[in-house]
mmCIF file of the N, C-alpha and C atoms, coordinates in Angstrom:
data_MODEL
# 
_entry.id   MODEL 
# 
loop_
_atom_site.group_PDB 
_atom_site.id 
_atom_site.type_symbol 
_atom_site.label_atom_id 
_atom_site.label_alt_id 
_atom_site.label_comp_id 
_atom_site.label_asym_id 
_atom_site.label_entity_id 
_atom_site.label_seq_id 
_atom_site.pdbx_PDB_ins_code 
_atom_site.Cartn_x 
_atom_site.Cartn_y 
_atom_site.Cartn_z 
_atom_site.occupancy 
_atom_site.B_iso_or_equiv 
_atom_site.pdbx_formal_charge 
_atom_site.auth_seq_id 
_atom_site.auth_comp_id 
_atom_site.auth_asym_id 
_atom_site.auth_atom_id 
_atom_site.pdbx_PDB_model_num 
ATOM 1   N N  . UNK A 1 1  ? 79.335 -64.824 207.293 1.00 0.00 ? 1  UNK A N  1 
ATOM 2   C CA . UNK A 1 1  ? 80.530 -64.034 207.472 1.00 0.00 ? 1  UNK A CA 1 
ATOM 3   C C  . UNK A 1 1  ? 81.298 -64.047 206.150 1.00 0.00 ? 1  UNK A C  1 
ATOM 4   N N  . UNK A 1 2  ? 81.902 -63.147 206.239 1.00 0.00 ? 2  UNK A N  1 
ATOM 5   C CA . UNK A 1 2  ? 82.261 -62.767 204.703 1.00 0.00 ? 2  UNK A CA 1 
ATOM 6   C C  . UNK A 1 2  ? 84.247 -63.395 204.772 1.00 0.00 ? 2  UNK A C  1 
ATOM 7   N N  . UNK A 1 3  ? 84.626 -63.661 203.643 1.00 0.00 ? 3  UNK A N  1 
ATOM 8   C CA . UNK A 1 3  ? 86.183 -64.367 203.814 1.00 0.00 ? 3  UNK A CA 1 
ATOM 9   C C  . UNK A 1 3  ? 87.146 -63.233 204.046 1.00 0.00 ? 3  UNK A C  1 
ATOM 10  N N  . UNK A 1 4  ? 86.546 -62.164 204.162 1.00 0.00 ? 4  UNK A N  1 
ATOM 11  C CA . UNK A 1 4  ? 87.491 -60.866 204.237 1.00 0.00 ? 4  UNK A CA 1 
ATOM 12  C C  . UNK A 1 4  ? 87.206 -60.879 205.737 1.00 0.00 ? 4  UNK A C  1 
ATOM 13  N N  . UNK A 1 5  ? 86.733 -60.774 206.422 1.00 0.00 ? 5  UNK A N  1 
ATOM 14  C CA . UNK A 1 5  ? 85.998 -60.617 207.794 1.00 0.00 ? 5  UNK A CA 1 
ATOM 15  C C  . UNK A 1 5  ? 86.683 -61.723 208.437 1.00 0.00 ? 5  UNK A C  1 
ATOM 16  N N  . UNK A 1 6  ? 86.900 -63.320 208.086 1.00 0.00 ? 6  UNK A N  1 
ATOM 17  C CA . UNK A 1 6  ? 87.013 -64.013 208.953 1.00 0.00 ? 6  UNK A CA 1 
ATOM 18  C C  . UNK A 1 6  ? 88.576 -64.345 208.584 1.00 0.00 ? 6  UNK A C  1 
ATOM 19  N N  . UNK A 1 7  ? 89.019 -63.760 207.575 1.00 0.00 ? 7  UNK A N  1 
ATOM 20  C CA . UNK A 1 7  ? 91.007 -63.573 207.306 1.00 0.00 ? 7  UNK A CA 1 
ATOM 21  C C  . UNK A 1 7  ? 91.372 -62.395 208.874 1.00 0.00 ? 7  UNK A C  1 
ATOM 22  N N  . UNK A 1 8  ? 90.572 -61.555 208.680 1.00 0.00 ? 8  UNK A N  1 
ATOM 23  C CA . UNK A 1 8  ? 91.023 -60.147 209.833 1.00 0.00 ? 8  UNK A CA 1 
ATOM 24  C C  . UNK A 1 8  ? 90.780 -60.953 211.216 1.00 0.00 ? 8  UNK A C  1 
ATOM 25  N N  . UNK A 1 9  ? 89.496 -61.289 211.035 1.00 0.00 ? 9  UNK A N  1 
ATOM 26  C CA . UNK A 1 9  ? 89.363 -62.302 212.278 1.00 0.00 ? 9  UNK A CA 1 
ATOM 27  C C  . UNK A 1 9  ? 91.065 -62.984 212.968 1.00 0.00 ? 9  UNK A C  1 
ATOM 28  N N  . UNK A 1 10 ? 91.126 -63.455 212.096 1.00 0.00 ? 10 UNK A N  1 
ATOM 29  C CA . UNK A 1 10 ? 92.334 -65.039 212.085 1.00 0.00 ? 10 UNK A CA 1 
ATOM 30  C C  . UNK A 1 10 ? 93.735 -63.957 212.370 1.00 0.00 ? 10 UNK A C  1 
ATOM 31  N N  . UNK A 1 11 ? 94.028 -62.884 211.756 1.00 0.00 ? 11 UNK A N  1 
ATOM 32  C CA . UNK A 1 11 ? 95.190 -62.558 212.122 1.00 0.00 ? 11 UNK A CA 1 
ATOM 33  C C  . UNK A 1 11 ? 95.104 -61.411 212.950 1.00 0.00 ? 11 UNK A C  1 
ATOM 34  N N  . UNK A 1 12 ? 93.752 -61.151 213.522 1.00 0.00 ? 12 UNK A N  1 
ATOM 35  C CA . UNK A 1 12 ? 93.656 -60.695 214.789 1.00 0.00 ? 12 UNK A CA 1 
ATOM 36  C C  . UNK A 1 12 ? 94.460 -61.353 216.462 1.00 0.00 ? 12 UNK A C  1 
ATOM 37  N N  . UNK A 1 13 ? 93.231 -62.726 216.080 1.00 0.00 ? 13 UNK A N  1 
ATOM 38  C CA . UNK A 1 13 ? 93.589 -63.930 216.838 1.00 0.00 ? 13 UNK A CA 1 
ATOM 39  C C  . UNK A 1 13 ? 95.096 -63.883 216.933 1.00 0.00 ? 13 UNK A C  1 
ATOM 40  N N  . UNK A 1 14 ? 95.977 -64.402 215.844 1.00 0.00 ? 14 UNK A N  1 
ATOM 41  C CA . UNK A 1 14 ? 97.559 -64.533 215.706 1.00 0.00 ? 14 UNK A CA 1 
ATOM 42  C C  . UNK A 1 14 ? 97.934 -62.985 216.547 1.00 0.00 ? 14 UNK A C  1 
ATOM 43  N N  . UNK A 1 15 ? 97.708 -61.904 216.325 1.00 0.00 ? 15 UNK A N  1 
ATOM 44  C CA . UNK A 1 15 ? 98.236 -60.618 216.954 1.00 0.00 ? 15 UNK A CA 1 
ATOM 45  C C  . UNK A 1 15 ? 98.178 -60.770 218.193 1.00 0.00 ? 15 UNK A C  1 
ATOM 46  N N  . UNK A 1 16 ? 97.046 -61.298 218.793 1.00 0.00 ? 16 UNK A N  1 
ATOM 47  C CA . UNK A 1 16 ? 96.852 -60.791 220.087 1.00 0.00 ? 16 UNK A CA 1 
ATOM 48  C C  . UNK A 1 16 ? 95.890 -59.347 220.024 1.00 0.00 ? 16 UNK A C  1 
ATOM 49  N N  . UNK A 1 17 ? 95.071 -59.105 218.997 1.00 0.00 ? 17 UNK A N  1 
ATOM 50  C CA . UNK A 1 17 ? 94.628 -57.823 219.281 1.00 0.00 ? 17 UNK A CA 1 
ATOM 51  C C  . UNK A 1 17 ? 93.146 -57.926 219.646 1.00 0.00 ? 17 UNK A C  1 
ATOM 52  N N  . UNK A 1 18 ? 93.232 -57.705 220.833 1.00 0.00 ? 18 UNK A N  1 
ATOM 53  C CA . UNK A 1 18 ? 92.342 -57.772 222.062 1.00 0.00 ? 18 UNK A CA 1 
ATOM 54  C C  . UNK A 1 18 ? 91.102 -56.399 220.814 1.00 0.00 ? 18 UNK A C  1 
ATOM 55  N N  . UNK A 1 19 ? 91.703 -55.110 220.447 1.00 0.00 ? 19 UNK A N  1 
ATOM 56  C CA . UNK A 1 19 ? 90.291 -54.245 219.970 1.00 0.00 ? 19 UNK A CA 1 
ATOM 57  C C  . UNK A 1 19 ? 90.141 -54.909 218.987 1.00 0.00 ? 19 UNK A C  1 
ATOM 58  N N  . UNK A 1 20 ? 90.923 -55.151 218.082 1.00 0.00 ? 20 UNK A N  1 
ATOM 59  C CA . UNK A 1 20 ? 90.563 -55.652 216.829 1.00 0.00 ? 20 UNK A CA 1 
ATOM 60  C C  . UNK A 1 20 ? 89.724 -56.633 217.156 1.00 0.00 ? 20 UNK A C  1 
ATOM 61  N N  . UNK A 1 21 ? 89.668 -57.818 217.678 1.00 0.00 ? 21 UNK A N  1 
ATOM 62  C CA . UNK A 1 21 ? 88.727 -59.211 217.966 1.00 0.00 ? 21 UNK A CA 1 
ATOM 63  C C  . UNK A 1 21 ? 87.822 -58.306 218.709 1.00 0.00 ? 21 UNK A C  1 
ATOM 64  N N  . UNK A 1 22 ? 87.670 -57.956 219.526 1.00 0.00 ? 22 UNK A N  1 
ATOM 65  C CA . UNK A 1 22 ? 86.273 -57.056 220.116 1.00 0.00 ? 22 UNK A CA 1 
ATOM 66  C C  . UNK A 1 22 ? 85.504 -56.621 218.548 1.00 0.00 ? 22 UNK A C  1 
ATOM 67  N N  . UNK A 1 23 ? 86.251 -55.844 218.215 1.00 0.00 ? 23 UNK A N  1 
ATOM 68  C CA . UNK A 1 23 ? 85.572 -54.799 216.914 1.00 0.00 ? 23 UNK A CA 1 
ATOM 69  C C  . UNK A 1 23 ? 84.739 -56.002 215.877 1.00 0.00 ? 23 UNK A C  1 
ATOM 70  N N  . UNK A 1 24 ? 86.146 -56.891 215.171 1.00 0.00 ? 24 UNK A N  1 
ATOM 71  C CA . UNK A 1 24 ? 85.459 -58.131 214.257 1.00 0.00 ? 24 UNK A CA 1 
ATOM 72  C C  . UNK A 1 24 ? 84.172 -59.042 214.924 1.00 0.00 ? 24 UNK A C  1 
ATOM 73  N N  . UNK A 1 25 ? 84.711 -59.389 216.088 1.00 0.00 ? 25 UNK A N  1 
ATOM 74  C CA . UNK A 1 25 ? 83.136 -60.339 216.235 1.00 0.00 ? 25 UNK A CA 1 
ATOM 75  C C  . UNK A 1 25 ? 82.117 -59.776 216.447 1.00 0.00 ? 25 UNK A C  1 
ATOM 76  N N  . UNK A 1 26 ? 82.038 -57.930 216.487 1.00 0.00 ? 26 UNK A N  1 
ATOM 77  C CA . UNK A 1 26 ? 80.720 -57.454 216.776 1.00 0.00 ? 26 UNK A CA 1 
ATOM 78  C C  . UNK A 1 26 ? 80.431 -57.541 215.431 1.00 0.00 ? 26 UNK A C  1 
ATOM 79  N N  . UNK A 1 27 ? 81.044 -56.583 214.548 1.00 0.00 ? 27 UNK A N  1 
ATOM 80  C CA . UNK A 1 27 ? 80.973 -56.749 213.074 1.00 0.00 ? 27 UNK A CA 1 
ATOM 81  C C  . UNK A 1 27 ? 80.585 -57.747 212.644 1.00 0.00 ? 27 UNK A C  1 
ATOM 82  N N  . UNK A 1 28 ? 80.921 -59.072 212.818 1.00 0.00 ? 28 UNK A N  1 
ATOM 83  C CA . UNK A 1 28 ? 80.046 -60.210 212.680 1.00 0.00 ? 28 UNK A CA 1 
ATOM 84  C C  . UNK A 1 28 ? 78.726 -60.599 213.327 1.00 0.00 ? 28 UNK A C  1 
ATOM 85  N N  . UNK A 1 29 ? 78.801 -59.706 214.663 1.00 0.00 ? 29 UNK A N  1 
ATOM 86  C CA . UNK A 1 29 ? 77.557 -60.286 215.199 1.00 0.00 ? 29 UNK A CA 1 
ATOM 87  C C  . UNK A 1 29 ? 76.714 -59.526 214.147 1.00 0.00 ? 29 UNK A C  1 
ATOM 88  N N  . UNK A 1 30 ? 76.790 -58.165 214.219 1.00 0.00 ? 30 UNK A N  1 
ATOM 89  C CA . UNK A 1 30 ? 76.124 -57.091 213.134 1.00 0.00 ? 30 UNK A CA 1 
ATOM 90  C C  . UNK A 1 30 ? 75.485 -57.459 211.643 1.00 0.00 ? 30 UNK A C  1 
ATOM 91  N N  . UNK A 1 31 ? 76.358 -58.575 211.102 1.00 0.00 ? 31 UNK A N  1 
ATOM 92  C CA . UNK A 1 31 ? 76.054 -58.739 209.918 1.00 0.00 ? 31 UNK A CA 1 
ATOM 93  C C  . UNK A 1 31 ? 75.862 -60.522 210.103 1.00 0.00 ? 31 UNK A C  1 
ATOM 94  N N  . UNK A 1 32 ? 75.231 -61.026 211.151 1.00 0.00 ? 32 UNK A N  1 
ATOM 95  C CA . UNK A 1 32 ? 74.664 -62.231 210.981 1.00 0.00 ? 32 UNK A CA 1 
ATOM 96  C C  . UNK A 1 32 ? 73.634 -62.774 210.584 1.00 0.00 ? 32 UNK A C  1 
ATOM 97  N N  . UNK A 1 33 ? 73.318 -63.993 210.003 1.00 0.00 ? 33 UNK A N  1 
ATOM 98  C CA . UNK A 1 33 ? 72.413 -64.031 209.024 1.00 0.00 ? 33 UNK A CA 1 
ATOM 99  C C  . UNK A 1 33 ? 70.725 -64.489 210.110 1.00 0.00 ? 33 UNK A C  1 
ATOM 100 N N  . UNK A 1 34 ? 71.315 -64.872 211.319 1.00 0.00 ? 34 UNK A N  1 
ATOM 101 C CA . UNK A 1 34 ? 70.399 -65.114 212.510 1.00 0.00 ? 34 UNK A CA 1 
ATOM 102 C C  . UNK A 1 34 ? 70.473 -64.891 213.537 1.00 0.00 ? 34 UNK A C  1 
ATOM 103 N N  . UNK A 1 35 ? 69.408 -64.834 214.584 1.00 0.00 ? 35 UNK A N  1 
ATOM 104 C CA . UNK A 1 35 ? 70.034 -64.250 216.073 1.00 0.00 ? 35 UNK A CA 1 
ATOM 105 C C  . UNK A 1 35 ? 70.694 -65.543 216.857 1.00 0.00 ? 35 UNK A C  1 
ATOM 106 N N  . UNK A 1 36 ? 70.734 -66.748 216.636 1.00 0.00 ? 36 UNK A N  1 
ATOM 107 C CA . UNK A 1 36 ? 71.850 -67.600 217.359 1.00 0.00 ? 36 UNK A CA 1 
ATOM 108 C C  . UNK A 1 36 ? 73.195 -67.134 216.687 1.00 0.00 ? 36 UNK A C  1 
ATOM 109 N N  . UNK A 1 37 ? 73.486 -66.921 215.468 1.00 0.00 ? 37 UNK A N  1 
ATOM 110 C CA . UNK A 1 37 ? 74.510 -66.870 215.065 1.00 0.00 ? 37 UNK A CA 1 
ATOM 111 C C  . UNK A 1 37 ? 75.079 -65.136 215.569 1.00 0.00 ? 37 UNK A C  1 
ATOM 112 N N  . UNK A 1 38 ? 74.156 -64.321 215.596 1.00 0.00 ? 38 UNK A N  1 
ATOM 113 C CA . UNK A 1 38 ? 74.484 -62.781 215.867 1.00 0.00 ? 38 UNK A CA 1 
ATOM 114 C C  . UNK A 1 38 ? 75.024 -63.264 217.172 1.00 0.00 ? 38 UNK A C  1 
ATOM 115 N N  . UNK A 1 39 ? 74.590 -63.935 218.188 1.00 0.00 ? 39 UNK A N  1 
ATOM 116 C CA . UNK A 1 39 ? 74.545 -64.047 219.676 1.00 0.00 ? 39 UNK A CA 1 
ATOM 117 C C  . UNK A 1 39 ? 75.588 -64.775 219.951 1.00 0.00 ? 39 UNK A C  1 
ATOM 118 N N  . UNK A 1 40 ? 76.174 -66.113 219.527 1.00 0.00 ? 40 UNK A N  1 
ATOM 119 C CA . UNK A 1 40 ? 77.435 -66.398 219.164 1.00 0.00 ? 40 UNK A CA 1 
ATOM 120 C C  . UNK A 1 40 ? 78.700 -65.562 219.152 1.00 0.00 ? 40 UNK A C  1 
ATOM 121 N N  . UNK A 1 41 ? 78.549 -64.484 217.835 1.00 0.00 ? 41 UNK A N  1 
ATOM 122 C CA . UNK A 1 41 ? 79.406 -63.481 218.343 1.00 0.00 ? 41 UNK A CA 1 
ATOM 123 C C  . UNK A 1 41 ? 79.574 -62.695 218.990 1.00 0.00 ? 41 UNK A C  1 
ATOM 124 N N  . UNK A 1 42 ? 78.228 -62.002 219.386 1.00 0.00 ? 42 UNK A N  1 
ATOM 125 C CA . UNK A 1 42 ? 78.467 -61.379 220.157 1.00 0.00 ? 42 UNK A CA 1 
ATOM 126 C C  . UNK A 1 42 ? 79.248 -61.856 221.970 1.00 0.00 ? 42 UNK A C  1 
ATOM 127 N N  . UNK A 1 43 ? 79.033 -62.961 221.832 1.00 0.00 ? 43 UNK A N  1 
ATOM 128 C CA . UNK A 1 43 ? 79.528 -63.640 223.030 1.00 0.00 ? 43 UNK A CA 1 
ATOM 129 C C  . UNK A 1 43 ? 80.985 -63.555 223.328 1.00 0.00 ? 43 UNK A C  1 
ATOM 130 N N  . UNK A 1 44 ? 81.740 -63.669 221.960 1.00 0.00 ? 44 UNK A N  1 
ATOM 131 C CA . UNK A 1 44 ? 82.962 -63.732 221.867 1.00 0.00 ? 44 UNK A CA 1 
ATOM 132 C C  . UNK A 1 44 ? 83.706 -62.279 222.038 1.00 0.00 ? 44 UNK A C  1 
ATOM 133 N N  . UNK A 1 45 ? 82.711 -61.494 221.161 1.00 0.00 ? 45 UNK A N  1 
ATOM 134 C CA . UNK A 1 45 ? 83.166 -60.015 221.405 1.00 0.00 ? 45 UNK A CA 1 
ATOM 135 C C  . UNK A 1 45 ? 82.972 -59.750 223.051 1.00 0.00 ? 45 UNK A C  1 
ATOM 136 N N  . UNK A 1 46 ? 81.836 -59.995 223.730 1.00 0.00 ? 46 UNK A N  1 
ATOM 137 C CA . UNK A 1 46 ? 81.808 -59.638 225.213 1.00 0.00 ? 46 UNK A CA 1 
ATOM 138 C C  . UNK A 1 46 ? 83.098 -60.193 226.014 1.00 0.00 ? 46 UNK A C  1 
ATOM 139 N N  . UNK A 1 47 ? 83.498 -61.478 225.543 1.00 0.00 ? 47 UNK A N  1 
ATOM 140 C CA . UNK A 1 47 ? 84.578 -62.116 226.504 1.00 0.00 ? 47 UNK A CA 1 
ATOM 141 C C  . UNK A 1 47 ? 85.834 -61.164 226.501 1.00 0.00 ? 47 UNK A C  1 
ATOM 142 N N  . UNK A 1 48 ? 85.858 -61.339 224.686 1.00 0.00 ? 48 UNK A N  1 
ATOM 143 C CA . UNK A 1 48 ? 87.619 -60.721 224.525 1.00 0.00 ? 48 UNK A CA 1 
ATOM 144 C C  . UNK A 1 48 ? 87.086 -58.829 225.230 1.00 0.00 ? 48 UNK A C  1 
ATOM 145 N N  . UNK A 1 49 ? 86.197 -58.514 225.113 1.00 0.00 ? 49 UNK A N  1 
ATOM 146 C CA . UNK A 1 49 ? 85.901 -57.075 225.834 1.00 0.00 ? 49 UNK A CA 1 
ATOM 147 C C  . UNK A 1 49 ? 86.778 -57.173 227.459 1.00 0.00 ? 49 UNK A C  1 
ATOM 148 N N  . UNK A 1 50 ? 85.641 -58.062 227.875 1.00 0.00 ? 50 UNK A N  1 
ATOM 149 C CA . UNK A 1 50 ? 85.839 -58.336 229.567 1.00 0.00 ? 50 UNK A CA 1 
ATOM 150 C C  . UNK A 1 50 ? 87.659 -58.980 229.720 1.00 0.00 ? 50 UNK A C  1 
ATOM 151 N N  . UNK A 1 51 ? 88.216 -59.580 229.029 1.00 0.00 ? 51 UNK A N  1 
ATOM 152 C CA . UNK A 1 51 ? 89.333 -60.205 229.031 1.00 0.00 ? 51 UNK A CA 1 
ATOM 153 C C  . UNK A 1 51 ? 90.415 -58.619 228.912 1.00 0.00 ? 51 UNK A C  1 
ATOM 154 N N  . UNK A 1 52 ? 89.977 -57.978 228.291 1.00 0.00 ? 52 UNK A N  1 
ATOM 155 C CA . UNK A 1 52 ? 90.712 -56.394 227.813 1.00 0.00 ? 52 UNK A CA 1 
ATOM 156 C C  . UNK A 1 52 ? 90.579 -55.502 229.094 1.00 0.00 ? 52 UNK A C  1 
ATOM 157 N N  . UNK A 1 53 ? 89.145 -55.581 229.650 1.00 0.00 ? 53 UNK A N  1 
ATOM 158 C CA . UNK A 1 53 ? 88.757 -54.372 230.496 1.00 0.00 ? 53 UNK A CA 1 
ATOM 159 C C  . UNK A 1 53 ? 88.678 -53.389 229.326 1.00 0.00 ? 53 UNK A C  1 
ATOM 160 N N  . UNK A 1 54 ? 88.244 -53.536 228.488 1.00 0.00 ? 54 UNK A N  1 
ATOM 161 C CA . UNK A 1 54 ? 87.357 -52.833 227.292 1.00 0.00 ? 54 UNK A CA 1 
ATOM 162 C C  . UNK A 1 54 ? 85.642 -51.857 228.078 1.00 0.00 ? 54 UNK A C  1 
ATOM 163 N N  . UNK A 1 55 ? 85.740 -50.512 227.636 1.00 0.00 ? 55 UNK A N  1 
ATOM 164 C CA . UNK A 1 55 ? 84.243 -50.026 228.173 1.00 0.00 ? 55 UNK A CA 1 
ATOM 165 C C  . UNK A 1 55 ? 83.298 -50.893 226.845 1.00 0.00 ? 55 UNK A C  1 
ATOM 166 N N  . UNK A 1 56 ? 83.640 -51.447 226.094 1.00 0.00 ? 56 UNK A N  1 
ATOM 167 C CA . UNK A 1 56 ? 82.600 -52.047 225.459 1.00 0.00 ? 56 UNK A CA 1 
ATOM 168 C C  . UNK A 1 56 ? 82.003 -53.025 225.929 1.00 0.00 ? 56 UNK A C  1 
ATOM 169 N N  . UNK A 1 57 ? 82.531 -53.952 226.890 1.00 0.00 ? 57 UNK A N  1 
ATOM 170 C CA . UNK A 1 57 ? 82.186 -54.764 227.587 1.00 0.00 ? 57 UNK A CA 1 
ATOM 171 C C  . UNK A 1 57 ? 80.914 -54.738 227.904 1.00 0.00 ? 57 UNK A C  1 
ATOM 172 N N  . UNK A 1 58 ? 80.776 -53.331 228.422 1.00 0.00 ? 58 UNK A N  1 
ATOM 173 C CA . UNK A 1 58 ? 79.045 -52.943 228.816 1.00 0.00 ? 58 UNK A CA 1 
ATOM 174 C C  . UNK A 1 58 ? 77.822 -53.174 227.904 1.00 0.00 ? 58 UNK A C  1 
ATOM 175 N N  . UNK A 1 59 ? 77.930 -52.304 226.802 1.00 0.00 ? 59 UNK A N  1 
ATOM 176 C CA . UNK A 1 59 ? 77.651 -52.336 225.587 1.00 0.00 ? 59 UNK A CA 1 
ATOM 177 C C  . UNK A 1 59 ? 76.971 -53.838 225.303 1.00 0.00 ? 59 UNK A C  1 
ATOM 178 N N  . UNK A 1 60 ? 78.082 -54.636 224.971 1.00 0.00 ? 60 UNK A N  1 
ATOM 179 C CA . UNK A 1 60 ? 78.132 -55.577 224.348 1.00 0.00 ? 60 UNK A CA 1 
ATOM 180 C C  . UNK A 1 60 ? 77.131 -56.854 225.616 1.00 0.00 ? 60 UNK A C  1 
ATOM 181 N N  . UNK A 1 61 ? 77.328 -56.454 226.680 1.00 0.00 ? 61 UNK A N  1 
ATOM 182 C CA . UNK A 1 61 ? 76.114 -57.095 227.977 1.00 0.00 ? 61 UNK A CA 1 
ATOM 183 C C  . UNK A 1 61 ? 74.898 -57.068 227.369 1.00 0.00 ? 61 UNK A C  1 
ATOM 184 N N  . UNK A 1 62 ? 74.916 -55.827 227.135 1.00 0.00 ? 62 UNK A N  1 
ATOM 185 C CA . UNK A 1 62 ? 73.324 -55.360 227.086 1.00 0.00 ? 62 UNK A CA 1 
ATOM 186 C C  . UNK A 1 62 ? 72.742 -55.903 226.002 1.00 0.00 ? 62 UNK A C  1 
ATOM 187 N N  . UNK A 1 63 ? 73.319 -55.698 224.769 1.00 0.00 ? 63 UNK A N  1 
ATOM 188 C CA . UNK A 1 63 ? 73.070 -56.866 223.911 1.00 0.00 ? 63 UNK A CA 1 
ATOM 189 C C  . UNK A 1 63 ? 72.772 -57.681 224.004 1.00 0.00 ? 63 UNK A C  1 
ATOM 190 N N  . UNK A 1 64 ? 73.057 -58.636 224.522 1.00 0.00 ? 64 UNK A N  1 
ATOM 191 C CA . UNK A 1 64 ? 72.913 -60.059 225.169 1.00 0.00 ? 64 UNK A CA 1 
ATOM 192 C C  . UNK A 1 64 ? 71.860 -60.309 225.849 1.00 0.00 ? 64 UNK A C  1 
ATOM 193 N N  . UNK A 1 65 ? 71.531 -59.297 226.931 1.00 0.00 ? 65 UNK A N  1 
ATOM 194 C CA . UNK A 1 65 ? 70.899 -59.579 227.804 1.00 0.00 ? 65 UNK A CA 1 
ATOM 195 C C  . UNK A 1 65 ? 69.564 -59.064 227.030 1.00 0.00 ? 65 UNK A C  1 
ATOM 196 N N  . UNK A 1 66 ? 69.482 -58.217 225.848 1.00 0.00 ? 66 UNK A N  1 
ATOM 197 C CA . UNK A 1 66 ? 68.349 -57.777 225.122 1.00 0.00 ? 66 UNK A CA 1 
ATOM 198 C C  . UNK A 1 66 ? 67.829 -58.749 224.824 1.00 0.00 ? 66 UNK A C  1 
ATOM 199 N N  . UNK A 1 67 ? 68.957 -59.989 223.996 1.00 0.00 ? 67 UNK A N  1 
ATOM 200 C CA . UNK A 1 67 ? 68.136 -61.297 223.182 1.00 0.00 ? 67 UNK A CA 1 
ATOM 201 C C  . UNK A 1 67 ? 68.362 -62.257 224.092 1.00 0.00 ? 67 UNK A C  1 
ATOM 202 N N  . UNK A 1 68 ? 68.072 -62.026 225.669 1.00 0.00 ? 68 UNK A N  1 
ATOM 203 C CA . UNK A 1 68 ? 67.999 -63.057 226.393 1.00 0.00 ? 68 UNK A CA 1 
ATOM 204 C C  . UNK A 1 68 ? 69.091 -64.095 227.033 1.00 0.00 ? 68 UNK A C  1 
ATOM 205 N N  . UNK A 1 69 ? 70.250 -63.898 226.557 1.00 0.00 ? 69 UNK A N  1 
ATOM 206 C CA . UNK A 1 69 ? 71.518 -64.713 226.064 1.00 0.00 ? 69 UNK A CA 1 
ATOM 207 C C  . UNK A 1 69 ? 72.024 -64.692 227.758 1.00 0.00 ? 69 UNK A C  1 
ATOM 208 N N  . UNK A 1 70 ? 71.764 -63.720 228.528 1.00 0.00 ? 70 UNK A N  1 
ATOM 209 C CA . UNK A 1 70 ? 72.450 -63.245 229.511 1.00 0.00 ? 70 UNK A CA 1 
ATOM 210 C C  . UNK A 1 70 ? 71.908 -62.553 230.693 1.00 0.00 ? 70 UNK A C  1 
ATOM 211 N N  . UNK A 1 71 ? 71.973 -62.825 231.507 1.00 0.00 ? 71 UNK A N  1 
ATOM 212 C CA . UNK A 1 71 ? 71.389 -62.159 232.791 1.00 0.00 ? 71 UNK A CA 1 
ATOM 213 C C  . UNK A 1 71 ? 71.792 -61.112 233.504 1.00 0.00 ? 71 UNK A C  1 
# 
């Protein structure tokens, strides 16, 4: 993860911004250097999704459930 990525991260977190943290941890899952680490984020992006009632929520399942992560 890049220090620009995980600053937006951090004052996402501080905001409260439910898209923004969806958006960054996919972006991170996207640009991870492995699939535990892609899957990691993506985990986080699915929660703060489902925590929003975000339609990405879906999306971001299927993912998961592609690399096994999820049923």
């Amino acid at each position: 993860m890049t220090a620009a990525l995980d600053t937006a991260m951090v004052a996402a977190h501080e905001a409260h911004d439910a898209a923004a943290l969806i958006r960054l941890y996919t972006q991170a899952a996207d640009t991870a250097n492995d699939l535990d680490a892609s899957c990691f984020y993506l985990t986080h992006a699915y929660v703060f999704a489902l925590e929003a009632g975000a339609p990405d929520a879906r999306r971001l399942h299927a993912r998961l459930v592609r690399h096994g992560r999820e049923a």
